[in-house]
N, C-alpha and C positions, 0 to 999 in steps of 0.2 A: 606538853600534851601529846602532843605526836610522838616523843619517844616513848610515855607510856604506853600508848596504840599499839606501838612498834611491838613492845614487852610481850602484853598481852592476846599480840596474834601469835608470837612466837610460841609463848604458853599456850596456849589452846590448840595451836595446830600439833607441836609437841604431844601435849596430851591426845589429840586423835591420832594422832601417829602409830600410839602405843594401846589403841584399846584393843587390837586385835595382837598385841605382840605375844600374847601367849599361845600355845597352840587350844583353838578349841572343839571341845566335843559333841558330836550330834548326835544324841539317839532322841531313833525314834519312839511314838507311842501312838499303838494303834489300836487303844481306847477315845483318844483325843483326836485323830487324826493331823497331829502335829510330830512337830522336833522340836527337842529341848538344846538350847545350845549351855553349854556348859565354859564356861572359859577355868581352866586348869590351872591356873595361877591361884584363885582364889576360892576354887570349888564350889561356886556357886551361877546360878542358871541369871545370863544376861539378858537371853531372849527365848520365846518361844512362836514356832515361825509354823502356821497351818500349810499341810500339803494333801496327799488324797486322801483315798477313803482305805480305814486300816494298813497305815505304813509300818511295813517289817525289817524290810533289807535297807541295807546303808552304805557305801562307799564314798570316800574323799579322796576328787585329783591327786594326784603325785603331787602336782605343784599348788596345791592346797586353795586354790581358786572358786572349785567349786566342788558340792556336791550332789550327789545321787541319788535316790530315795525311790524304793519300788512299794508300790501301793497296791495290794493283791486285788481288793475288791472294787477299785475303779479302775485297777484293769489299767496302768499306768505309771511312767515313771516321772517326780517331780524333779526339778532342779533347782539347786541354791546357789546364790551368788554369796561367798565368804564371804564377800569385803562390805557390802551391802545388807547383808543377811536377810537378805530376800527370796522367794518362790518367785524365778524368771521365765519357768517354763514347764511343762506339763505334753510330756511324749506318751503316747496310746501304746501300749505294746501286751499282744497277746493276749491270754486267758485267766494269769493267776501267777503275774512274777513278784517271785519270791529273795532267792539271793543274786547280788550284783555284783560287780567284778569291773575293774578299768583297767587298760592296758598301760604298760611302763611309761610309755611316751602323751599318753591321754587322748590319744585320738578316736579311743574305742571304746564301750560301753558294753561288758557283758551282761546277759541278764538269763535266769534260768526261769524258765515257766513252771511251774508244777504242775498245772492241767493239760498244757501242749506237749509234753515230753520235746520239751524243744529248746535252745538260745537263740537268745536275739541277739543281734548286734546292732547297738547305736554307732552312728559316726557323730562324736559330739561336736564336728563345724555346723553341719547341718540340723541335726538333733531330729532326726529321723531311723528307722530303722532299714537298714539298707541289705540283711539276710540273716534268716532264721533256717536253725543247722539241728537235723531230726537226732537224740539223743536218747537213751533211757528211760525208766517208768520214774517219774516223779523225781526230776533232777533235784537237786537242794542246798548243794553247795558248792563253788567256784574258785579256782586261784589261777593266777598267772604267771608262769616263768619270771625272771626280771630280764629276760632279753626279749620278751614277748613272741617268743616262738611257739610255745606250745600254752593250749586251755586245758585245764585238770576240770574233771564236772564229776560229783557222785550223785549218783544214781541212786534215791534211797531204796525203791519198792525193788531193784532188779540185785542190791548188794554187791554194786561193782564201781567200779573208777571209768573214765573212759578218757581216753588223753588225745587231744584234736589238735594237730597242724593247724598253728594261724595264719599260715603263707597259703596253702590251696584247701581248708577247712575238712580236710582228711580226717578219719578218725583211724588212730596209727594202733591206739590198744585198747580193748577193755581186761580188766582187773577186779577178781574177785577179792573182797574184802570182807570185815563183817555184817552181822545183819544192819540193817539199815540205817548206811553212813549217811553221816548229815555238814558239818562244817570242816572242812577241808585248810590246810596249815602247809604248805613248801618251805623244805629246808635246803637250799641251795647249796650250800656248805659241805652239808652232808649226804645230798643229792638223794633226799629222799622227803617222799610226800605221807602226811599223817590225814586219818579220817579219825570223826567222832562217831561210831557208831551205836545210836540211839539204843535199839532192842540187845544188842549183845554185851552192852555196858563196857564195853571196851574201845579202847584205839590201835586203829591194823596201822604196820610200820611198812611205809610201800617204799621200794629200792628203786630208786626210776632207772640205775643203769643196766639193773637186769629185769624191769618190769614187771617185778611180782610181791608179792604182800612178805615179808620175812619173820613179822614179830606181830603179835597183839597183846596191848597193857590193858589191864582190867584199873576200871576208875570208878564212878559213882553211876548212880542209877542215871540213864536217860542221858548220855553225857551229849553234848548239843554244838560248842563251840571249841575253837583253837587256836591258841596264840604262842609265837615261840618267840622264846628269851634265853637268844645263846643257846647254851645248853638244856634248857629246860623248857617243858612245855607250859600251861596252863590250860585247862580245859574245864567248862562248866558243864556241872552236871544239875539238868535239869529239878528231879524228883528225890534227889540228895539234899536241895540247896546246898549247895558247894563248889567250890574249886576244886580240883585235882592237880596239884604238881607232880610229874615226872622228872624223873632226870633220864635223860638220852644217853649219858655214859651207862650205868647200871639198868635201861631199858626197865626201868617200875617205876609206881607211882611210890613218891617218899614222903610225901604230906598231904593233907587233905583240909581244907580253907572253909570256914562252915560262912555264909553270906546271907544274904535274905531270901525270898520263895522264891523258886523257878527261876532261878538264873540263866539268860542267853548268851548278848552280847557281851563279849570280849574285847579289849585290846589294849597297848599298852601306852603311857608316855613315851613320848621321843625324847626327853631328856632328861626325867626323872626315874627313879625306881617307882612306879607306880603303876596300879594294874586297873581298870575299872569295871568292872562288871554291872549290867544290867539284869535285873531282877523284874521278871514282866507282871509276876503278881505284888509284889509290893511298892511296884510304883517307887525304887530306889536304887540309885545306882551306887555301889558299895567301892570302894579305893582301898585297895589292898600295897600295904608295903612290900616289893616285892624280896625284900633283904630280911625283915623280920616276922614277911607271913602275916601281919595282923592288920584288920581291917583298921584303919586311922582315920574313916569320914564316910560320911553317907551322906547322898545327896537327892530329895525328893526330886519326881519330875510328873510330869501327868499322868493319867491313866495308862496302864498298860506297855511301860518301855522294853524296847526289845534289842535294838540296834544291833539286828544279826550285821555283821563286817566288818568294814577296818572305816572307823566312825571318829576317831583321832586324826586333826592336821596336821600336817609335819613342821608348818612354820615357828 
């Protein structure tokens, strides 16, 4: 009797060992005022976890611990514990934060207000906001170096980039761009930053080493987010419903990905070819092959999904 004991703690712990071994995905929906968690092995939704009021923005740790969730109309950002998948905590910050951002090593917490023309920074030991840095009209989208030297912030209503010193919160350049860029994409590689800009239906191709706009690709209508894949981008365009693939060698858009309504959030598997997009009017997040281009699953979630950011865990 006691070696079966034995067996069956070993199986069960086993099997919880492994219910989080897929990476999974959290968008939000900020019809529901929840996260859908997604676990990416089987595309389908194992939990869904309430946080504030209308959650938009979404960032996952580096080290995939925990997550971020800004909630525009309670005026607050929530947190999740991965391994739990729990709402552990609930930070007050500003007037209306929208996209969010964490620094390489995870000790930071960006968050861009859209009503304060402002960033906050969390220090996630203490989960408090420890200094907000005066910014452009209606910031809206964020990225972070991977050496976490500098913060990229666009500026939708001013049509600029602005690139901030993380060492003394210096603001080193602003950077015109198109009309009103929205999800922001760093290509390290190639040492250059992409925006989505909303009204000019394009994406400006910013050079960081000589810090000025060089290229803009024309995509779909309302184009909103961006995710790069190697050489290629992916970008969702709002009022198209679609995807827009680029290629960065030939600087154009060479395919065009039709999805469900109102497509947002972006981003990709860590270890599969696979792309997911959230669709915020039809309440589905669509999985795109990213090798044959075609949609292969749709996955329902609650009202309203958005998961503007990088909403995939790396584990």
């Amino acid at each position: 009797m006691r070696v079966i004991n034995v067996i069956a703690f070993i199986v069960s712990f086993g099997w919880a060992c492994c219910l989080h071994a897929q990476p999974l995905a959290f968008i939000t929906n900020q019809g529901d005022d929840s996260v859908s968690v997604i676990d990416t092995e089987t595309n389908q939704i194992i939990k869904t976890i309430k946080v504030g009021h209308r959650p938009a923005g979404v960032v996952v740790s580096n080290d995939s611990q925990r997550v971020y969730v800004s909630n525009p109309e309670s005026k607050n950002i929530s947190v999740i514990d991965v391994n739990s998948l729990t709402s552990i905590a609930s930070i007050p910050v500003g007037s209306g934060p929208v996209a969010i951002e964490i620094s390489p090593d995870d000790k930071h917490v960006y968050v861009a207000d859209w009503y304060d023309d402002s960033i906050y920074v969390i220090d996630t030991k203490t989960l408090g906001v420890i200094r907000q840095l005066a910014v452009g009209d209606s910031p809206s989208g964020l990225a972070v170096d991977p050496n976490g030297l500098f913060l990229y912030v666009a500026n939708r209503d001013d049509n600029t980039i602005m690139i901030i010193n993380l060492i003394n919160y210096n603001i080193v350049n602003t950077i015109t761009v198109g009309k009103a860029p929205f999800g922001l994409a760093l290509n390290q590689a190639r040492q250059q930053l992409y925006s989505a800009n909303v009204q000019s239906g394009d994406v400006s191709v910013v050079d960081l080493s000589r810090q000025k706009t060089i290229h803009h690709i024309k995509v779909g209508t309302f184009p909103y987010a961006i995710v790069i894949d190697d050489d290629r981008l992916f970008v969702s365009n709002q009022r198209s419903n679609s995807v827009s693939m680029i290629d960065l060698n030939k600087m154009k858009t060479t395919e065009t990905i039709d999805v469900g309504e109102y497509p947002e959030g972006v981003d990709l598997h860590p270890d599969k070819p696979l792309l997911y997009v959230a669709n915020w009017f039809d309440n589905l997040v669509s999985v795109i092959d990213t090798n044959t281009l075609d949609v292969v699953d749709e996955i329902e979630t609650e009202d309203g999904c958005r998961a503007y950011g990088r909403f995939i865990a790396n584990q």
